[in-house]
Every structure is written in structure tokens, then in C-alpha cells.
C-alpha positions as CSV (number, residue, x, y, z in Angstrom):
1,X,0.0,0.0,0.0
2,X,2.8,2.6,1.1
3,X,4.1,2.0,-2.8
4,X,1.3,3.5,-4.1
5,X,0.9,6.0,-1.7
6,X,4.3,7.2,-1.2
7,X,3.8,8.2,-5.3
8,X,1.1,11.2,-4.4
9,X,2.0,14.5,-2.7
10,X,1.1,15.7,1.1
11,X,-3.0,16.1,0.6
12,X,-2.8,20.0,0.4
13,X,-5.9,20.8,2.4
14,X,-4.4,19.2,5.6
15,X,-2.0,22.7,5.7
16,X,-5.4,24.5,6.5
17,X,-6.0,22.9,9.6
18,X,-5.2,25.8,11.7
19,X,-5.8,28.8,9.2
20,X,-9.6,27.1,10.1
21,X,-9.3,27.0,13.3
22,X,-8.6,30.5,13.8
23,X,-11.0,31.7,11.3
24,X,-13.9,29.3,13.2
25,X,-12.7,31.2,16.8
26,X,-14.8,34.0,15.1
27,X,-17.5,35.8,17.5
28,X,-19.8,35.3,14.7
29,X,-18.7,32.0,13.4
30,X,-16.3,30.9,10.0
31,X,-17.3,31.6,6.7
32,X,-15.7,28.9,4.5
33,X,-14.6,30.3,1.0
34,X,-12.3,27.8,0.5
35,X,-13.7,24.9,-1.4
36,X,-15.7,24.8,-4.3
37,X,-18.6,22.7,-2.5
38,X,-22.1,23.7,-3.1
39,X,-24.3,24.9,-0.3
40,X,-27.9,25.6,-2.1
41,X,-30.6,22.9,-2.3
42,X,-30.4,20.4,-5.1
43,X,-32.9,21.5,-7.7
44,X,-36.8,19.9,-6.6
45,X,-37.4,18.0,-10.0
46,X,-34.0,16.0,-9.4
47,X,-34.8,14.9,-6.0
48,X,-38.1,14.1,-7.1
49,X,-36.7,11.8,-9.9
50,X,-33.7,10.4,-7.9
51,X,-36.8,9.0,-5.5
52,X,-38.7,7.7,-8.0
53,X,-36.5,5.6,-9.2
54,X,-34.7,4.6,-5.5
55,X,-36.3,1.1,-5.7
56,X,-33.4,-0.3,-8.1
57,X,-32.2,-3.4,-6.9
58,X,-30.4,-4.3,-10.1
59,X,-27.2,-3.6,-10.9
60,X,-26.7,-0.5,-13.3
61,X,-24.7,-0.8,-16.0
62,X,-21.5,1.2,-16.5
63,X,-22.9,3.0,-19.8
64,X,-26.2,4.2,-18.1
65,X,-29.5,3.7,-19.7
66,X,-30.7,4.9,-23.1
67,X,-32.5,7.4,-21.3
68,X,-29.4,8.8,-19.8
69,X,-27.3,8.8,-22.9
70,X,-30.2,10.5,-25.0
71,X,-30.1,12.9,-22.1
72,X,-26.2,13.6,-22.4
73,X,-26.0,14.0,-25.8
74,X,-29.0,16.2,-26.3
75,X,-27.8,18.4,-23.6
76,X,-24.4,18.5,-25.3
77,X,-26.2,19.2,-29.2
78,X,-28.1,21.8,-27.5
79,X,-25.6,23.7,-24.8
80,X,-22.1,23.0,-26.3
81,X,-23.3,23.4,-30.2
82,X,-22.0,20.1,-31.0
83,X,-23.6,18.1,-34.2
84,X,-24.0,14.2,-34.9
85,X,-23.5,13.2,-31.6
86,X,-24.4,9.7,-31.1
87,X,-24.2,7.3,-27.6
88,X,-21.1,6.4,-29.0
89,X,-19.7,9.7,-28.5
90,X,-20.4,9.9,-24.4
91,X,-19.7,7.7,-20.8
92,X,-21.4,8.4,-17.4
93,X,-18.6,8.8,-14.9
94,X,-18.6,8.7,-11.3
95,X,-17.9,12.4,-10.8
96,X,-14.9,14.0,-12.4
97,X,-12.4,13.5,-9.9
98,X,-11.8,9.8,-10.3
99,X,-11.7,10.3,-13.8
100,X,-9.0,12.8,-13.5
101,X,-7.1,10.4,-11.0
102,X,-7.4,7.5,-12.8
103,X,-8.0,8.0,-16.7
104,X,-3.8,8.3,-17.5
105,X,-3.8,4.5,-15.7
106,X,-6.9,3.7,-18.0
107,X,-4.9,4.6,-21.1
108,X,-2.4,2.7,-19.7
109,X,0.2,5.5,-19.6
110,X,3.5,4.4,-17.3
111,X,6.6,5.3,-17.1
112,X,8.3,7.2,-19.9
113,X,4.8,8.5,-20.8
114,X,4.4,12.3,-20.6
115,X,1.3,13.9,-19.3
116,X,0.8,17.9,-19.2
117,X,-2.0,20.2,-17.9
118,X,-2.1,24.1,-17.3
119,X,0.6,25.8,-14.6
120,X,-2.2,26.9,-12.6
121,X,-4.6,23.7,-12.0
122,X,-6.6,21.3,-10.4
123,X,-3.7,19.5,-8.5
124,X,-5.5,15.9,-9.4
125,X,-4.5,16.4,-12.8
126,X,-0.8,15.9,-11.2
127,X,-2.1,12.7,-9.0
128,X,-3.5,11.0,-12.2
129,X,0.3,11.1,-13.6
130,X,1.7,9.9,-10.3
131,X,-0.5,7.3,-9.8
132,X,0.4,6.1,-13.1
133,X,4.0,6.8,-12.9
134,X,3.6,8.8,-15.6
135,X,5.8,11.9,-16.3
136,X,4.7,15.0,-16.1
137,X,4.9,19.2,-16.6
138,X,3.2,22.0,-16.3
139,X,2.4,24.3,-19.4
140,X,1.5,28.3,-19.8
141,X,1.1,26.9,-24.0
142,X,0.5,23.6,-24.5
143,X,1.4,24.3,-27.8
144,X,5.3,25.1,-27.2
145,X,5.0,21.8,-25.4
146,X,7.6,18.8,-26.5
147,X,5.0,16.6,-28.1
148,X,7.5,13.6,-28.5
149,X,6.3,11.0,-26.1
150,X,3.4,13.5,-24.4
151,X,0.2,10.9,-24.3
152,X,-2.1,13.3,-22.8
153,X,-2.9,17.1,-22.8
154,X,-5.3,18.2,-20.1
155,X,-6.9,21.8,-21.2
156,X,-9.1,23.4,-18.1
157,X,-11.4,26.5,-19.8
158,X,-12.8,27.8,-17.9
159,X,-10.0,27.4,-15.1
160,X,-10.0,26.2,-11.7
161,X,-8.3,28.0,-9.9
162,X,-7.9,31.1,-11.5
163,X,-11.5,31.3,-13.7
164,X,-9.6,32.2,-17.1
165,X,-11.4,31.3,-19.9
166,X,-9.8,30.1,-23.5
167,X,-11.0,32.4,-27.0
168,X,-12.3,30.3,-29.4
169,X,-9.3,30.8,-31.6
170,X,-7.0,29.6,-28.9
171,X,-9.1,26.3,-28.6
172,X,-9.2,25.9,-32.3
173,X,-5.0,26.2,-32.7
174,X,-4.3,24.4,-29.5
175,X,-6.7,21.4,-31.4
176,X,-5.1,21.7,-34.3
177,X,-1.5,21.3,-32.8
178,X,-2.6,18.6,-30.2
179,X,-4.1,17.0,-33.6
180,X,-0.7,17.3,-35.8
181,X,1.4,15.7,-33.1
182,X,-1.1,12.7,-32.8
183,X,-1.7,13.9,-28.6
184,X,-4.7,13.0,-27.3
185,X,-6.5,16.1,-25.9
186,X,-8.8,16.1,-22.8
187,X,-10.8,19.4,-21.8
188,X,-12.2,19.6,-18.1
189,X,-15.0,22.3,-18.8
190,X,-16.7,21.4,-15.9
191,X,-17.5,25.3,-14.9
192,X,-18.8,26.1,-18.3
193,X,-21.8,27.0,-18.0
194,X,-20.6,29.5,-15.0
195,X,-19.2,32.3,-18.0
196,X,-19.6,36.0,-16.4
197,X,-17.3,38.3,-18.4
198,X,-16.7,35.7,-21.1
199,X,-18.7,32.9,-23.2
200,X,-16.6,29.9,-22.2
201,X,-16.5,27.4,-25.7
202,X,-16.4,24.1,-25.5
203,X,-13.5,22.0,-27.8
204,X,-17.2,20.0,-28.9
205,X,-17.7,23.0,-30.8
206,X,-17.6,22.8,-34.9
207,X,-15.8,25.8,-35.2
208,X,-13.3,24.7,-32.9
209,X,-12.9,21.1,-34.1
210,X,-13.7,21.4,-37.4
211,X,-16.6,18.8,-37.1
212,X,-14.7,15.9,-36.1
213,X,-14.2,14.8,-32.9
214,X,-10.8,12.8,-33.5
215,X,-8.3,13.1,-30.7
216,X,-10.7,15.0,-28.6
217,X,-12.9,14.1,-25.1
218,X,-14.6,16.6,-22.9
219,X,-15.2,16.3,-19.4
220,X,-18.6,17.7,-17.5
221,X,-20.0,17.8,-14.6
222,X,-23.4,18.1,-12.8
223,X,-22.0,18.9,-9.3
224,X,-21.7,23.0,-9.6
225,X,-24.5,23.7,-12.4
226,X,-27.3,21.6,-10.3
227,X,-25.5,21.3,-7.1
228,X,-25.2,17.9,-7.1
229,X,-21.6,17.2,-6.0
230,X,-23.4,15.0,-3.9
231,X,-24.4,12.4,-6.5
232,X,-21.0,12.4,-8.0
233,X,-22.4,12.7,-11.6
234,X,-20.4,13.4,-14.4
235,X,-19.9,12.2,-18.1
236,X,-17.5,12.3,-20.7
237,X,-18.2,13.3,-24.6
238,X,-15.9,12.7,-27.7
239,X,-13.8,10.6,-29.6
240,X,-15.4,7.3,-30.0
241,X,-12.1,5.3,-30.4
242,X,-11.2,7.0,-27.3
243,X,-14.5,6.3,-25.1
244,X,-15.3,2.6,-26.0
245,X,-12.4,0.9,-24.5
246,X,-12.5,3.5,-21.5
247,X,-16.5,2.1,-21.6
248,X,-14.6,-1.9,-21.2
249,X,-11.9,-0.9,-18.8
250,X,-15.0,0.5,-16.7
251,X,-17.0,-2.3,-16.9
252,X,-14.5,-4.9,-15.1
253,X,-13.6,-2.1,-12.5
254,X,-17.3,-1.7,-11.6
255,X,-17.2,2.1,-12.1
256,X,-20.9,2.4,-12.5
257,X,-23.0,5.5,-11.6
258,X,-25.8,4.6,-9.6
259,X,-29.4,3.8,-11.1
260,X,-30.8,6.6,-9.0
261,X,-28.3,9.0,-9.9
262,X,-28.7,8.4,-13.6
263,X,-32.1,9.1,-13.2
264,X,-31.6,12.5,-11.6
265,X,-28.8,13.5,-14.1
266,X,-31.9,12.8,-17.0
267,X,-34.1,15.4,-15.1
268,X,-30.9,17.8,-14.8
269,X,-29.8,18.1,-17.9
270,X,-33.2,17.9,-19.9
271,X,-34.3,21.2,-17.6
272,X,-32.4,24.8,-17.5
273,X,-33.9,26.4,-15.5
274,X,-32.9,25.9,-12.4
275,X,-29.3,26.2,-14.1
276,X,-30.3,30.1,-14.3
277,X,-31.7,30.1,-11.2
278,X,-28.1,28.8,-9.3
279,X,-26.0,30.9,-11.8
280,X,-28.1,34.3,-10.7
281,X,-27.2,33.1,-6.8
282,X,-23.5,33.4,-8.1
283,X,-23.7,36.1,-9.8
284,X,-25.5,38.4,-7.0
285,X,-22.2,36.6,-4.3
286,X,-19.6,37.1,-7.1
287,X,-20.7,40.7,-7.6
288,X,-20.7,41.3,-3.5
289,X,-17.3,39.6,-2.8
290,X,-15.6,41.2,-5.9
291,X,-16.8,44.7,-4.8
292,X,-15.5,43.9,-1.2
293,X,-12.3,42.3,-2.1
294,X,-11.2,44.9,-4.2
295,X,-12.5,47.7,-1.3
296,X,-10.0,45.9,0.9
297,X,-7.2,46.3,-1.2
298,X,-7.4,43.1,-3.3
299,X,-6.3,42.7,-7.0
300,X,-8.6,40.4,-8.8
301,X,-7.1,38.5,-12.2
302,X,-8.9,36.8,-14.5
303,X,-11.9,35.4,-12.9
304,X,-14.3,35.9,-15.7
305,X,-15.7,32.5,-15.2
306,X,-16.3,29.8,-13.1
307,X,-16.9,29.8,-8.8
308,X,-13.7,31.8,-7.6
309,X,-11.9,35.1,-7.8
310,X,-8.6,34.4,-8.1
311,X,-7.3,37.5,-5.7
312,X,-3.7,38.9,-4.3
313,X,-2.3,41.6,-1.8
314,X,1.1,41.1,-3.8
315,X,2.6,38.9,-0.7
316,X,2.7,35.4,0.5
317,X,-0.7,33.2,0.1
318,X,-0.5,32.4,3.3
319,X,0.1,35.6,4.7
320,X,-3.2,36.4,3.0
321,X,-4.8,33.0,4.3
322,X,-3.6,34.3,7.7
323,X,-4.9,37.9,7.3
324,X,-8.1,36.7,6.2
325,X,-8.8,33.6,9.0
326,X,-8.4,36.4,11.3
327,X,-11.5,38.0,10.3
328,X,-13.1,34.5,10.5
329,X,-12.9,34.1,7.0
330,X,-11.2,30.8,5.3
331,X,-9.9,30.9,1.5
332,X,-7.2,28.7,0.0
333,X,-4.0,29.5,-0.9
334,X,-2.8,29.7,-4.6
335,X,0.4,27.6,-4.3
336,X,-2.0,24.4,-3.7
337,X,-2.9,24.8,-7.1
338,X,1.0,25.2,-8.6
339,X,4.3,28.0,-7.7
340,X,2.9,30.7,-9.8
341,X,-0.1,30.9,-7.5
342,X,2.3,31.4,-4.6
343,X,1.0,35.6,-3.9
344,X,-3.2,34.6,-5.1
345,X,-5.9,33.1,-2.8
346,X,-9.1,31.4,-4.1
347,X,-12.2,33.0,-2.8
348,X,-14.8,30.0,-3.9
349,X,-18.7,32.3,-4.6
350,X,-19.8,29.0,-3.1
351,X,-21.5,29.7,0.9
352,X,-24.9,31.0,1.9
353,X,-26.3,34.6,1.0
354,X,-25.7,35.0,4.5
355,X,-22.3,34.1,4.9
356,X,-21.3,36.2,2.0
357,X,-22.7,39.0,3.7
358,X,-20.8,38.6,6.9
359,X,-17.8,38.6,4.6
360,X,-18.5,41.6,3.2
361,X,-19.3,43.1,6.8
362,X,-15.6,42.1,8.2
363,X,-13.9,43.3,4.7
364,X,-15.0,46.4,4.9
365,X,-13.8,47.2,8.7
């Protein structure tokens, strides 16, 4: 066990530990910006359907229903402005984290393999080459990347942490180069539909891929759009020479979604709007703690999508983790998420209306 183990870096949230003390010593309590978690109700019509269908004492299967994929790939046709997408083209995952962790030892990528993602990112992206003993690096453009022996590009548009969102054209050259070099290209654009000074694209899109889906797989979520981080439901869409013997490698593992949870994920995506509902609850926080963070004397970058504000003082994260937990307020330091993040904090939009508000209050004295 301590082989495997010994491969993955110190769980960075453990460092916390007495930032959230402090901040929880507060006379009027913590408020908890720090992870991404959501904190509104799951949306009525998906509890309703996840009931219905709770007497299921079969065994789902790893693909999901015909329901579920009619569901996924309607949703992607009509969101992400993809065409001709069949079932072939998508997989139900259990959540996007443990596809992250474990798709580089699905493709069977070991040592000598290279795998790369963005220098400010999602630190499982990292844990999926360890675990594989995969190599690995960090890009600012993939595209000046070595391509000789690099398996897999990860893109993340929009970004976690720092919200920046790829242009269209960027997506399109960045698809074309992965594309040239024969590198198989995987975009997390899990905070998508969360675009507030920018229209995040997805690499689905004809104008970015040129109508063929060769080469490329997107990743989605249903955890931050419907709040249902919860029901760990997430899917993949793309490449069918990619998908199908991801779909076999997932059938001997077991790595099924549950037949409740596929159920709710039909009633999700088939309905937006309770989608609008939860992004205008984002967008009033988002507006608030923007306006108080840059009162305080806060520089905000990027941001322009997604749950956070990527935010600095110009000094050490964690004097700025320290600084805030003193006001009873908890964020999580930039250098979790890479070096160049080592002066930013990630304020996640993600606590109560009146949580945010007490934030504001204790910013502004």
C-alpha cells in the first residue's frame, strides 16, 4: 500500500488545519470560501426523480440507460453546439475527480509517458500522472510543449483555480496542434456554464474542431450547475475510439453510476432552468465579494468564469490566508494549485447569502 501512496504529494488541504481554526474562533462564526462545495438545495425536480427511481435493486450498467445517454448527448447538441452526436460519443462517470485520477492508468500510460496540464490547475491532474507513474509538466502553452512521447494534454477553460477562460481561436489552434502531433487532448470544462465576463466554448464545438471529434474528449459535470456534487455525476463526450475501451476498462472495474443517480442526471440536464436560477445566486455573491475584495485592497485576475476570484495583496498566500482567517474568513491559498499561484488566494462564490454578507461586513472594517 505505502508503494502506491508514497507516489502522491502531502493532501494540500491538511495545511489549513489551523488557518480554520482560527478563522472558526470568530464571534460570529467561520465563513468557509475555501472549497468549491455547493451549499444551495439540489434542484426539486432531481430529488423528485432520484426518489422515484430509488427502488433499483439491479445492478446499473456502466454506460447508463438509453435514457441517460439520450439525455447527455441532447444536452451537449443543444448547450455546447455540438452536431451528430451519437451514444457512441459519451460515458457516465462517477464524478470527475476519479476520472481525473485514474484516466492516465486507464490509457495505460507508465513510465516514460508524458502527461501535461495548465501551470495553474486542479492538482488531481498531477495525482493521475503519479498514480500512473507517468511523467509530467506543467504548461502556460501547450502548444510550445515537446509533443515527443506527451500521451495526454489536459486543457481546463474555464479554469480552476484562476477562472480564465480560452478564445475560441485559442481552442481551435491548441486542437489543431494537439491534432498534428497525434496527442490525445482532454478538456475539463466542468465550470462552463458559469461564464460571467466571457462565453466559455467548448473544444465540442464545430468551429473549434472542425466537425470531427478525432483526438478530442470533454469532461462535465453536474455537481456545480445543479449542485449535485453530492451524487457524483459526471460524463464524458468525444472521440469514440477514445470512449469505447474507456466504456470496457470501466465495466471490469465496476465504475458504474448509480441507477438513482442516472435518473436525476436525465431530469438535470433535460431542464435549464434551475441552471439560471443557481448561476443568478452566483452572480449576486460574485458581484458582492468582488466589490468587497477589491475595497480591501485586493487585486482580482482573470476570474471571468467559473466559482472563484482568483485575488492577491502582492505577498505570500499564506500571509493572506492568515490575514483573512483572522477575520473569521477561510480561502485557499494559490500555491495548492502550482508556484505561480504562490501571492493569489481562491475566494470559492460557493457559501450562503448570509455568509457572503458577513464577509463583506468584516472586509470592509
Amino acid at each position: 500500500m505505502s508503494a502506491v501512496s508514497d507516489r502522491l504529494p502531502t493532501f494540500p488541504w491538511d495545511k489549513l488545519t489551523p488557518f480554520k481554526a482560527t478563522a472558526a474562533a470568530h464571534p460570529d462564526g467561520i465563513v468557509d470560501l475555501s472549497v468549491g462545495t455547493p451549499v444551495d438545495p439540489v434542484p426539486e425536480l432531481v430529488q423528485k426523480a432520484l426518489v422515484a427511481a430509488a427502488d433499483s435493486p439491479g445492478y446499473p450498467t456502466v454506460w447508463g440507460t438509453p435514457e441517460l445517454r439520450d439525455a447527455i448527448t441532447g444536452w451537449v447538441e443543444r448547450r455546447l453546439g455540438a452536431r451528430d452526436v451519437t451514444h457512441r460519443h459519451v460515458l457516465p462517470i462517477v464524478g470527475s475527480k476519479e476520472l481525473v485520477a485514474w484516466l492516465p492508468t486507464q490509457l495505460g500510460l507508465g513510465p516514460g509517458d508524458r502527461v501535461a496540464f495548465p501551470r495553474l490547475a486542479y492538482p488531481t491532474y498531477e495525482v493521475g500522472a503519479r498514480l500512473a507513474r507517468a511523467e509530467y509538466e506543467d504548461y502556460d502553452d501547450p502548444t510550445e510543449l515537446d509533443p515527443e512521447g506527451l500521451k495526454l494534454l489536459w486543457l481546463n477553460s474555464p479554469s480552476n483555480p484562476t477562472g480564465k477562460v480560452l478564445s475560441k481561436a485559442e481552442l481551435t489552434r491548441i486542437v489543431a496542434w494537439a491534432r498534428e502531433h497525434g496527442v490525445l487532448l482532454f478538456s475539463d470544462e466542468c465550470y462552463l456554464e458559469l461564464g460571467w465576463e466571457a462565453e466559455p466554448v467548448s473544444v465540442l464545438h464545430p468551429d473549434v474542431n472542425g466537425g470531427s471529434y478525432e483526438g478530442i474528449v470533454a469532461v462535465h459535470s453536474l455537481s456545480k450547475r445543479s449542485n449535485l456534487a453530492g451524487y457524483r455525476a459526471a460524463f464524458l463526450a468525444g472521440d469514440p475510439a477514445v470512449l469505447a475501451p474507456l466504456l470496457e476498462i470501466r465495466k471490469h472495474g465496476g465504475m458504474m453510476t448509480s441507477a438513482p443517480t442516472q435518473a436525476a442526471v436525465i431530469a438535470a440536464l433535460g431542464d435549464d432552468d434551475h441552471v439560471r436560477v443557481q448561476r443568478e445566486r452566483y452572480a449576486a455573491r460574485r458581484a458582492l465579494l468582488r466589490a468587497a475584495l477589491l475595497a480591501h485592497g485586493f487585486r482580482i485576475e482573470h476570474s471571468e468564469a467559473s466559482l472563484y476570484l482568483w485575488a492577491t495583496r502582492g505577498e505570500s498566500c499564506w500571509d493572506t490566508v492568515a490575514h483573512l482567517a483572522e477575520r473569521g474568513i477561510l480561502v485557499a491559498p494559490g500555491d495548492f494549485y502550482g508556484p505561480a499561484g504562490a501571492q493569489f488566494v481562491r475566494v470559492a462564490l460557493t457559501a450562503t447569502d448570509e455568509r457572503v454578507r458577513a464577509a463583506v461586513d468584516r472586509l470592509s472594517k
